[in-house]
C-alpha positions as CSV (number, residue, x, y, z in Angstrom):
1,X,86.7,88.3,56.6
2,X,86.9,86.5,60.1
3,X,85.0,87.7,63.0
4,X,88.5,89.0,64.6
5,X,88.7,90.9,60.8
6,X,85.2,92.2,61.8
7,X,85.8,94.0,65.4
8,X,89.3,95.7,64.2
9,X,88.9,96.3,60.9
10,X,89.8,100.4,60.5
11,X,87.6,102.8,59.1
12,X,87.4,106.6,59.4
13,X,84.5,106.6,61.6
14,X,85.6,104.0,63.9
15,X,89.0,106.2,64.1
16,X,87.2,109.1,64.3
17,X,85.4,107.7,67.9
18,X,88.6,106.2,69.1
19,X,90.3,109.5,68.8
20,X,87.4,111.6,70.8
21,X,87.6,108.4,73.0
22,X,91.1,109.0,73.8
23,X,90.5,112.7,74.0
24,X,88.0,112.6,76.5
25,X,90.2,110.3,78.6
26,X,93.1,112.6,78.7
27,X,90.9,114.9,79.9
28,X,89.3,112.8,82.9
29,X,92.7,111.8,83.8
30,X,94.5,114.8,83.5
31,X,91.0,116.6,85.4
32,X,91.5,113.9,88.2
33,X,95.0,114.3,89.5
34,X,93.9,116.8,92.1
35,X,91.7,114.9,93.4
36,X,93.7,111.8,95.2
37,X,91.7,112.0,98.0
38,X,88.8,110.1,96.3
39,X,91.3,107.7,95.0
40,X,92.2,106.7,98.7
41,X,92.2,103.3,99.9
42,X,88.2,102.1,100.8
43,X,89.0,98.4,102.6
44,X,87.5,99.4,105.5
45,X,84.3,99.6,103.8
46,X,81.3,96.9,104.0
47,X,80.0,95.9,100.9
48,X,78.3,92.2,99.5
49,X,81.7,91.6,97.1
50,X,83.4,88.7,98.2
51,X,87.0,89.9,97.7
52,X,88.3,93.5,97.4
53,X,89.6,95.2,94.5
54,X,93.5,95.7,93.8
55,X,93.9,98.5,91.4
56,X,97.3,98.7,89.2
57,X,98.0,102.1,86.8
58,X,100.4,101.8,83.6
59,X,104.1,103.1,83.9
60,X,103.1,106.7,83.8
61,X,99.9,106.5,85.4
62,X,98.4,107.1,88.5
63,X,95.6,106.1,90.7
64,X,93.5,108.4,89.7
65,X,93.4,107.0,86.6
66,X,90.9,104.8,87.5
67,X,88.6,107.0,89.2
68,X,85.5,106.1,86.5
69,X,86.0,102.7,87.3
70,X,85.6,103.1,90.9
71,X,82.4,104.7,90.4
72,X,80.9,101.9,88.1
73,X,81.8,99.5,90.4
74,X,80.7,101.2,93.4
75,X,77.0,101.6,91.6
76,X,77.4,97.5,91.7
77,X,78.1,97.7,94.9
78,X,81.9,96.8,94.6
79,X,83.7,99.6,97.2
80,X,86.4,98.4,98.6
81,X,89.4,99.1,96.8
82,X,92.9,99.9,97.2
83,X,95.4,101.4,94.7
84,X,99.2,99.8,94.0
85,X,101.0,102.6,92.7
86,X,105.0,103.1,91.8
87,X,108.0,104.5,90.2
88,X,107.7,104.7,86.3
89,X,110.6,101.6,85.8
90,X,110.2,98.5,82.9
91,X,111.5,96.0,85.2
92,X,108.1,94.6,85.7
93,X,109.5,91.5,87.7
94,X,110.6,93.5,90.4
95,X,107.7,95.7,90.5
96,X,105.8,92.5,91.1
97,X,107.4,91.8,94.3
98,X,106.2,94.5,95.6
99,X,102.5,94.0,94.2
100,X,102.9,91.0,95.7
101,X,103.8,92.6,99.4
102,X,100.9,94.8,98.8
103,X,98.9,92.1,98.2
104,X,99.8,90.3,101.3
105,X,99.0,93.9,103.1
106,X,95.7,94.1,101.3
107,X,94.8,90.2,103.0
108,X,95.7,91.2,106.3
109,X,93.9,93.9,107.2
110,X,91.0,92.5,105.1
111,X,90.8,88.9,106.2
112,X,90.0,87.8,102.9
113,X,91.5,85.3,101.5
114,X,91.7,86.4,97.8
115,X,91.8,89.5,95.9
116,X,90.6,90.9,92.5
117,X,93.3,92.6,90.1
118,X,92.8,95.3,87.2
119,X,95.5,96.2,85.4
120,X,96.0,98.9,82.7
121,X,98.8,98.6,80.1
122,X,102.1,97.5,82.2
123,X,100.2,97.2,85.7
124,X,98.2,94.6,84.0
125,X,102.0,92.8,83.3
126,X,102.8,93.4,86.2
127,X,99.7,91.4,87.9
128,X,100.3,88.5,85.4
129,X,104.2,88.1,86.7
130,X,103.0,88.4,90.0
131,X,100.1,85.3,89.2
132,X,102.5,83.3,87.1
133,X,105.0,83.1,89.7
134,X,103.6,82.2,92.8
135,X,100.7,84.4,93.6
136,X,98.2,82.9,91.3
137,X,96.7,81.5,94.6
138,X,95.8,84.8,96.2
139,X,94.2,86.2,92.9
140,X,90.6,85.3,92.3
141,X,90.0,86.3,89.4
142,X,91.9,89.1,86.9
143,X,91.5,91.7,84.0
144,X,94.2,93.3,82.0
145,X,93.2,96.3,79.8
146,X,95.6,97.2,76.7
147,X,98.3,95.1,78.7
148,X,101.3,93.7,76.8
149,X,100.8,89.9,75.8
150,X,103.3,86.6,75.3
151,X,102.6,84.0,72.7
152,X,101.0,81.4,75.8
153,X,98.4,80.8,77.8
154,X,97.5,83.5,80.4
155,X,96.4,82.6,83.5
156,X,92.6,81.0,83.8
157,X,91.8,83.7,85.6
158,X,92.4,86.2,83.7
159,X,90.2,88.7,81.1
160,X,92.2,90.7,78.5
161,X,90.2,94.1,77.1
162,X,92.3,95.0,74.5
163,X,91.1,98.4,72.2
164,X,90.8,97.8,68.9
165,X,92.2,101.0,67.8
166,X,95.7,100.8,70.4
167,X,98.6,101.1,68.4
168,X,100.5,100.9,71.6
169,X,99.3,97.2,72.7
170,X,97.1,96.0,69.1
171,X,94.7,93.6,69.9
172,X,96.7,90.2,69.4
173,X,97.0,87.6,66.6
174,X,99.0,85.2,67.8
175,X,96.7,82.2,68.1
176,X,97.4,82.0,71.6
177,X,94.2,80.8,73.1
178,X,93.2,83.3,76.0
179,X,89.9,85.3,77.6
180,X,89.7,88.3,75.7
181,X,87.2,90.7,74.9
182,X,88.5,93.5,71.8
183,X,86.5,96.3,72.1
184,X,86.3,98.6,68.5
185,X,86.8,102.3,68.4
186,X,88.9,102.6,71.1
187,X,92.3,103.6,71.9
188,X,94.9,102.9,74.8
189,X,93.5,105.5,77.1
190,X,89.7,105.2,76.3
191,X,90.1,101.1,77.7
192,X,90.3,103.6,81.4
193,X,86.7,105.4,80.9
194,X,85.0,103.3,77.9
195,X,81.3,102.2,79.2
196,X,81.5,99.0,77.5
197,X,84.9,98.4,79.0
198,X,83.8,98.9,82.5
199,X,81.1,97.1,82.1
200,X,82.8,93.9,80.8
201,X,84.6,94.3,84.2
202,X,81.6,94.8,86.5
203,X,80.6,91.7,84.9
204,X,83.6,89.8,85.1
205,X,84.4,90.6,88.7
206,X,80.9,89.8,89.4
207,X,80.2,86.0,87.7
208,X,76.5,86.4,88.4
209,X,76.2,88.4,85.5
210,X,75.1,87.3,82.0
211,X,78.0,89.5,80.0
212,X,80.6,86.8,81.8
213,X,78.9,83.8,79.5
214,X,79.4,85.8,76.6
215,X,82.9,86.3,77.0
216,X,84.5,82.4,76.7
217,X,87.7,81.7,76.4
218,X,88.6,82.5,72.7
219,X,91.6,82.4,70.2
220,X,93.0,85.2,68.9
């Protein structure tokens, strides 16, 4: 059994912890809609993070889906943040353009130069159309969680989190070689409020961090 084998091999308890994973994530998210006001826009803040954070739900998502996230990265002293949100639509090239305007916004008022990108399910393809055709330059660095993958190269900037237990987005097989983390006994959902998961992304966004050296660039 390979080492890929090893991390999504099924088994009852694994299944078991991705389904109360997924569970409790429902919950958070579904507990969270009322409170938009704490998923507000935070650029104006001052914190030591070089670029601020661009935060981009699934198709029927919303931004307080990634209110858990927020707070982990806040406690690493990553505040500023601001949310892309739109229309539940599959034409993911078009919703690019607008990231991409948003993006632009994001720069202005910030006077950076750069931003970070997270991305769950088709918000993370929506951030890779937006790198792969022309705003690769603007992106410093990118994660993707349970996002929907082509049989290339992703971007160099980019980490894929894919949960091992998604049958939505399974973790992939292709043999495309690409940064990825697959994280077991986890489903779609759980990739939003999964410690290990936000973790990996504290880490990634913040390349001081050991966790980034033990997540090379890797064949599926």
């Amino acid at each position: 059994m390979t080492s890929h084998d090893a991390q999504t091999s099924w088994s009852w308890s694994g299944a078991a912890r991705s389904a109360a994973g997924e569970l409790v994530a429902l919950a958070h998210m579904v507990s969270s809609l009322p409170l938009r006001t704490f998923a507000a826009d935070t650029l104006a803040l001052v914190d030591a993070h070089p670029v601020p954070v661009v935060l981009v739900h699934g198709i029927l998502g919303d931004r307080t889906n990634f209110a858990a996230l927020r707070r982990h990265l806040a406690n690493e002293g990553i505040r500023r943040f601001s949310c892309f949100a739109y229309r539940p639509r599959l034409d993911y090239q078009r919703i690019a353009r607008d990231l991409g305007a948003h993006v632009d916004r994001v720069l202005r008022e910030t006077g950076a130069t750069q931003v970070d990108i997270v991305g769950h399910s088709l918000g993370g393809l929506v951030a890779r159309y937006f790198m792969q055709t022309g705003g690769a330059g603007r992106v410093r660095r990118l994660v993707t969680l349970g996002t929907p993958y082509l049989a290339h190269t992703n971007p160099p900037q980019e980490l894929a989190i894919f949960a091992a237990d998604d049958p939505l987005v399974p973790p992939p097989v292709d043999g495309a070689r690409r940064r990825m983390r697959v994280v077991d006994a986890c489903g779609h959902l759980g990739l939003l409020t999964d410690a290990r998961v936000l973790g990996s992304i504290a880490a990634y966004l913040r390349p001081s961090l050991r966790l980034v050296a033990a997540i090379p660039p890797t064949a599926a």
